[in-house]
N, C-alpha and C positions, 0 to 999 in steps of 0.2 A: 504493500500500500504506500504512495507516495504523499511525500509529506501535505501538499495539494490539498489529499483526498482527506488526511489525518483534520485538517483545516476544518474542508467543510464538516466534517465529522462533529469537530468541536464545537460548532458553529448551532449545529441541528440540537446538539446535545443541553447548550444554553439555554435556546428556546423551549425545549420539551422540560427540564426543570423548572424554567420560570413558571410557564404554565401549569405544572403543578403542583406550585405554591411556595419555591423554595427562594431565598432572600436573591436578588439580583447580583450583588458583590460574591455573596460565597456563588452559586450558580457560575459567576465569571473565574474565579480562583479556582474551584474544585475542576469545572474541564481545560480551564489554560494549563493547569500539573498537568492531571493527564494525560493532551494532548503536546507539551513539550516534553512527557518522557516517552510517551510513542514514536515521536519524531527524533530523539536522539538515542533514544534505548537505553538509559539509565535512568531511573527515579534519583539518586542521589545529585545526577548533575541539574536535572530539571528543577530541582529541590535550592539546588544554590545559584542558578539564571533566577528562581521566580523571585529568591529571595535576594536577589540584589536588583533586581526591579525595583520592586518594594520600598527596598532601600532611599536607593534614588528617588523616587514619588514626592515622599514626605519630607528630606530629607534639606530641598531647598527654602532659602532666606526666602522667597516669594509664594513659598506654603503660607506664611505669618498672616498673608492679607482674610485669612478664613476666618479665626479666632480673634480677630479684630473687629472686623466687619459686623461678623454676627455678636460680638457683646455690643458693639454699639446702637444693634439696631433691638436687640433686649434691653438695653438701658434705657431707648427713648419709647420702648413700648410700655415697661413698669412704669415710666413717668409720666406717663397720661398724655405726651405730647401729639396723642392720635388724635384727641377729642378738640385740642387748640387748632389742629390744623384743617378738622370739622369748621367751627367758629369761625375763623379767617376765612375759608371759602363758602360758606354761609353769609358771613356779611357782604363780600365782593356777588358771588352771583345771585343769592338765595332769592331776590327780586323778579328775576323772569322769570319767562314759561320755562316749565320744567326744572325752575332753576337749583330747586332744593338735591335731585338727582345729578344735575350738573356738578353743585359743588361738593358730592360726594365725589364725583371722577377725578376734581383738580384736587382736592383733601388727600384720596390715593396717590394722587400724582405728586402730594407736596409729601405725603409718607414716606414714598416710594423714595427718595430723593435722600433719607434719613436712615432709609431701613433698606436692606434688600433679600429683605422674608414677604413672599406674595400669602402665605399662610397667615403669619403675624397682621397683614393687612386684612386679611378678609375676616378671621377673630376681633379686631377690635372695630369694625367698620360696620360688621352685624348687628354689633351690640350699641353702637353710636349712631347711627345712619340709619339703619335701616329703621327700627320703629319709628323716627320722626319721619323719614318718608311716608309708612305707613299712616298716621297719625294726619299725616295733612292729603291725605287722596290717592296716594300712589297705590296700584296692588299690591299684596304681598308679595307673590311670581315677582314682580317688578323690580318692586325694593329690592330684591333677596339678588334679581340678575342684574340689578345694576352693581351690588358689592360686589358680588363674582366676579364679573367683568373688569372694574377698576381695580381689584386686587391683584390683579394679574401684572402690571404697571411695575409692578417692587421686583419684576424678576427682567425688567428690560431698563429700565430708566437707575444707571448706576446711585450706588454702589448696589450688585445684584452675585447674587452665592451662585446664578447658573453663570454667567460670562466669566467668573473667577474659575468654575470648573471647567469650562470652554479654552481657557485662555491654558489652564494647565497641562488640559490633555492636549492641544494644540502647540505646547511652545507659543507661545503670542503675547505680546504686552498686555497685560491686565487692566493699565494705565489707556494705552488703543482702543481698546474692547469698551470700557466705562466711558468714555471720549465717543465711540461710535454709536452708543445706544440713547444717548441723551435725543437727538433729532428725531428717531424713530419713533421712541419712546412719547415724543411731544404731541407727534403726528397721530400716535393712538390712543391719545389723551382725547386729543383735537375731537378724533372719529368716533370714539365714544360721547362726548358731548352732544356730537349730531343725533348721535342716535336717541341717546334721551330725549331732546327736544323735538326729533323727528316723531318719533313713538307716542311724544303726549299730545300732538296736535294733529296727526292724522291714524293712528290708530289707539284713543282712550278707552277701546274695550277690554282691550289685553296692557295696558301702562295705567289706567285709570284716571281721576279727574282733580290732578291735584291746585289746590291752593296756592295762592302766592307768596312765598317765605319770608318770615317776619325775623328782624334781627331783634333778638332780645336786650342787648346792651349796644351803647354807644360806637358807631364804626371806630373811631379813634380807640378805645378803649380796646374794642376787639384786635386791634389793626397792631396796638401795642406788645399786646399778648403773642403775637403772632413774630414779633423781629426777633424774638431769642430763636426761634426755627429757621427761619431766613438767615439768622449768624451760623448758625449748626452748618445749614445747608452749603453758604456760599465759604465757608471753613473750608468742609471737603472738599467738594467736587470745585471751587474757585481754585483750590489749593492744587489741587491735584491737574486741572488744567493749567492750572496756568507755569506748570511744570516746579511751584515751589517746594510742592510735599512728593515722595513715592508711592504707590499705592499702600506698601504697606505703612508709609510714615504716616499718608493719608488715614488709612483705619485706626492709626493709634490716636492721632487725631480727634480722629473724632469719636473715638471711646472714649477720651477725657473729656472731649466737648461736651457730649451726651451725660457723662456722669455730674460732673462741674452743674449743669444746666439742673438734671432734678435734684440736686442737693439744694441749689440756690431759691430753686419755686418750691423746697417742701416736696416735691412731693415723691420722690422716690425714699421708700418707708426700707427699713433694714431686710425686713422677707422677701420685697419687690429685689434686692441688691442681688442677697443671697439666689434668690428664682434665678435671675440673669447670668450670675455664675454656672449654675448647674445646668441650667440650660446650653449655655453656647459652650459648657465641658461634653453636654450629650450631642448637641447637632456637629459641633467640629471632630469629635468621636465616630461620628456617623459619617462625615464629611471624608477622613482620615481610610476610612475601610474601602469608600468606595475608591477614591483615588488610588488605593492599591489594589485594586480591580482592575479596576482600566490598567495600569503599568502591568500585572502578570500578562491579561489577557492583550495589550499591543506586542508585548513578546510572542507572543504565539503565535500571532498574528503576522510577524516577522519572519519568523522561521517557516510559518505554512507557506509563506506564499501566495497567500488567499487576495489579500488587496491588489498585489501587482497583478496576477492573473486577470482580477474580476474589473483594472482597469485597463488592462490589454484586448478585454472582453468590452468595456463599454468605448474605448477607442476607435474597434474595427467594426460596432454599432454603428456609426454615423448619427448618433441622435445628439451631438455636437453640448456645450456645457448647459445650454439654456434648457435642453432634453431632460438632459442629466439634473440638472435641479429641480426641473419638477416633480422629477421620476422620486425624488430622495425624499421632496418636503410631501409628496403623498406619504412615502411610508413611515415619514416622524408621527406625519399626523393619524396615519391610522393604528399604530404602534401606543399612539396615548391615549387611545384608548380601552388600553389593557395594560398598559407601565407608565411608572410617577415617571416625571420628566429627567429625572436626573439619571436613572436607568436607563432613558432612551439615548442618552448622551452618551452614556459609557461603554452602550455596543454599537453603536452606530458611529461615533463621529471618532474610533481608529481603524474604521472600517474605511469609512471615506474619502480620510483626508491622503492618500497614497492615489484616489481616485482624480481629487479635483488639483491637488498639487498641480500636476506636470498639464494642467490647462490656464496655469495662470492665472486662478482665482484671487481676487483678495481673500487669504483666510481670517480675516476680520470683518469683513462683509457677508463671506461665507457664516460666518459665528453670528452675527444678529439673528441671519435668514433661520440659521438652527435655532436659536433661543426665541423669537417670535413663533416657527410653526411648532416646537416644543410648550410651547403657553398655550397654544390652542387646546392642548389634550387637559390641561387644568379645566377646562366647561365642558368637557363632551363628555356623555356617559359611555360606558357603566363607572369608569373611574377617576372623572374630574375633581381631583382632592378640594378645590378651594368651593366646590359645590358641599361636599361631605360635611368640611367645617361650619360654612354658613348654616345647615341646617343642625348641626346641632350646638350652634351657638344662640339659634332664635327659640328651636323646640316648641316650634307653633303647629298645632294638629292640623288647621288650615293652610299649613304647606309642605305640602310631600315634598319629597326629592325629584320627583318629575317634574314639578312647577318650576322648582327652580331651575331644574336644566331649562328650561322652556323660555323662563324668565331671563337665561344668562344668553339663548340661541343667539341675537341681534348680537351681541357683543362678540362671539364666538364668529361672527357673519363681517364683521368688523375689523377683527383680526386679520382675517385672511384677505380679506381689501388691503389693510394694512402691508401686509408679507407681499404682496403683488407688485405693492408700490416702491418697496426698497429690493424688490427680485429686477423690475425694470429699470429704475433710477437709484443706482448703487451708490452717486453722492450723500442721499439720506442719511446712507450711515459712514461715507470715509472722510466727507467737505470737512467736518470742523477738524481731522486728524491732519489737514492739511494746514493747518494755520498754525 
C-alpha cells in the first residue's frame, strides 16, 4: 500500500470517528500515529515525528496571542462592558425603524472589537438585547436571530480566537489577519443592519411591529459611559495597526486594559476575576490540544502525499482558483453543519493550503474567505452552536430551536452575500494591509 493510499486511509478514518462521536483533536492525533507508522513502519519513530510536531505547535512566542486575547475578552465580559456597549448603540440608533435591532448589531460589532468569543457575545446579548427587543414588538424568532446573527461578528472583526488559529496553522501574521478582517467584518455589520431594517418594514409578520426606542438617560451621559470602550478599543486594535504594539504585546494590552477598566467602574467582583482565570486556563487548554492536532495531522499529511496529489488533481481539472474556491467554501459550509468551526479549520485548511499555495493566492484573503464561510455553520442546523447558547440563555417555551434557526436564516443569507463580496473584490480584506 502506498503511502498515497495510507493518506486517504487516514483521511476516511477521521471522518468515520468524528461521526461517531469521538472529540475532533484526539480523532486527528489517534489516525495521524497510525497512519505515520504505516507509512514508515515503526511506531516508535512515528511516536517521536508526532511528538516533535507537537513540540513545535505550542512551542512558539506567537502561541502567547491565545491566552491573552481570550483573558481579555473574559475580563470585559465579567465587567458588564457588554451591557455599556448595548446603551451606546441604543442611544446613537435606538431612534429609527428597527433601530432597537440595529443597535444590537453595532453593540456586537463594538463587543466584537473587545472580545473575540462569538459564544461570549451571543451569552450576554441574549440576556441584554434580546428581551428588550422582545419587550418593544420584535418577535421572539426575531430577537433571538438577530443575536445569533451579530454574534457571529467576534469571530471576524479582530481580535478573533479563529484568525489567530488560521494565522497559526497557516504561518501568517496574526497582526495581517486582524488588519484584514476589520473591513469585512464592517461590511457584515453594514448587511446585517439592512437586514433588520429590511425585515421590519416589509416583512412584520415574521420581525414583528416594533416600537421606536427610547433612550432612558441623557445621550451625553450614555455617550460618556461608552469612551472607556472606545479607549479599550482604539488601545488594541489602534495599537496594533498602527504597528506600535505586537499582536501579542497587543493582547497583553489589552488584558490590562480590560482588567485596569473593571476595577476602576467596580465592577469586576473577585468571582467574576477568579471565573476569567479558569476560564481562559480551560479555553486556551482546549485551544493548546487542538493546535496539536493540526501539527500531528499536517505531518501526515506531509508524508502521504495526499495535498500534493489532490493539487496535481485539481490542477489538470481546469476549474482554475475561482472553481477551486467555491468548490472548498461549499464544503466548509456544509461540513458546519455537522462540526464546530474550529474543527472544520483543523482538517481542512492543511488540506488546502498545499492546494491554493502554488496558484498565488493571498493566504490572508484566503483566511477571511475560510473564517467568514466557517461563521456560516455557527446559524445552520443541526449544529449552529451560537443558536444552542441563545436558546438556553433565554429558556423561553415560546421559542424552540427551530424559531430561532428560522429567526437567524436572513442573517445566515447575509453572510454569504457577504463571502461573495470579498470572494470577488479581495481588496475588502488586503487594502488596509497595504497602508
Amino acid at each position: 500500500m502506498s503511502a498515497f493510499d495510507i493518506g486517504l486511509l487516514s483521511l476516511g478514518g477521521i471522518f468515520g470517528l468524528v461521526l461517531l462521536g469521538l472529540y475532533v483533536p484526539v480523532a486527528l492525533m489517534v489516525c495521524s500515529f497510525i497512519g505515520v507508522w504505516a507509512i514508515k513502519g515503526k511506531a516508535a519513530l512515528a511516536s517521536k515525528l508526532l511528538a516533535l510536531a507537537a513540540s513545535d505547535a505550542i512551542a512558539s512566542y506567537h502561541f502567547g496571542v491565545v491566552p491573552l486575547f481570550v483573558l481579555m475578552g473574559f475580563f470585559v465580559a465579567e465587567a458588564g462592558i457588554g451591557r455599556d456597549a448595548f446603551r451606546v448603540a441604543q442611544a446613537l440608533l435606538g431612534r429609527m425603524t428597527g433601530g432597537l435591532g440595529v443597535a444590537t448589531v453595532g453593540a456586537n460589532a463594538l463587543f466584537a472589537a473587545i472580545t473575540g468569543i462569538s459564544i461570549a457575545s451571543a451569552a450576554v446579548f441574549s440576556r441584554i438585547a434580546a428581551p428588550e427587543m422582545i419587550a418593544r414588538g420584535y418577535t421572539p424568532r426575531f430577537a433571538a436571530g438577530i443575536v445569533a446573527g451579530s454574534s457571529v461578528l467576534g469571530m471576524l472583526i479582530p481580535p478573533s480566537l479563529l484568525l489567530i488559529l488560521y494565522a497559526i496553522l497557516a504561518e501568517q501574521s496574526v497582526g495581517d489577519l486582524f488588519i484584514a478582517g476589520i473591513l469585512p467584518g464592517l461590511v457584515m455589520a453594514a448587511l446585517f443592519g439592512a437586514v433588520v431594517i429590511g425585515m421590519v418594514r416589509f416583512a412584520p409578520g415574521f420581525a414583528g411591529r416594533p416600537d421606536r426606542g427610547r433612550v432612558e438617560e441623557p445621550l451625553g451621559r450614555v455617550l460618556l459611559g461608552g469612551l472607556s470602550i472606545a479607549l479599550l478599543v482604539g488601545l488594541v486594535v489602534g495599537g496594533l495597526y498602527g504597528g506600535i504594539f505586537t499582536p501579542v504585546e497587543s493582547g497583553a494590552v489589552g488584558a490590562a486594559g480590560a482588567l485596569l477598566l473593571g476595577l476602576l467602574r467596580r465592577s469586576l467582583s473577585r468571582e467574576g476575576f477568579g471565573r476569567a482565570l479558569v476560564e481562559t486556563g480551560m479555553v486556551t487548554a482546549s485551544i493548546c490540544l487542538l493546535i496539536i492536532a493540526a501539527a500531528m495531522y499536517s505531518r501526515m499529511l506531509a508524508f502521504s502525499g495526499v495535498p500534493r496529489e489532490f493539487g496535481e488533481m485539481v490542477a489538470a481539472s481546469g476549474l482554475g482558483p475561482t472553481g477551486v474556491l467555491l468548490l472548498y467554501i461549499l464544503a466548509v459550509i456544509a461540513m458546519g453543519m455537522i462540526l464546530d468551526s474550529s474543527s472544520i479549520m483543523l482538517i481542512l485548511v492543511p488540506l488546502m493550503l498545499p492546494v491554493v499555495e502554488p496558484m498565488g493566492l493571498d493566504l490572508v484573503w484566503f483566511g477571511i474567505l475560510t473564517v467568514i464561510a466557517v461563521e456560516i455553520g455557527l446559524l445552520t442546523p443541526p449544529f449552529g452552536i451560537s443558536v444552542y447558547v441563545i436558546r438556553s440563555s433565554l429558556r423561553r417555551r415560546d421559542l424552540p430551536l427551530g424559531a430561532i434557526f428560522a429567526g437567524a436564516a436572513p442573517f445566515a443569507l447575509a453572510m454569504f452575500a457577504c463571502l461573495m463580496l470579498v470572494l470577488a473584490f479581495p481588496p475588502l480584506a488586503t487594502a488596509l494591509m497595504a497602508h
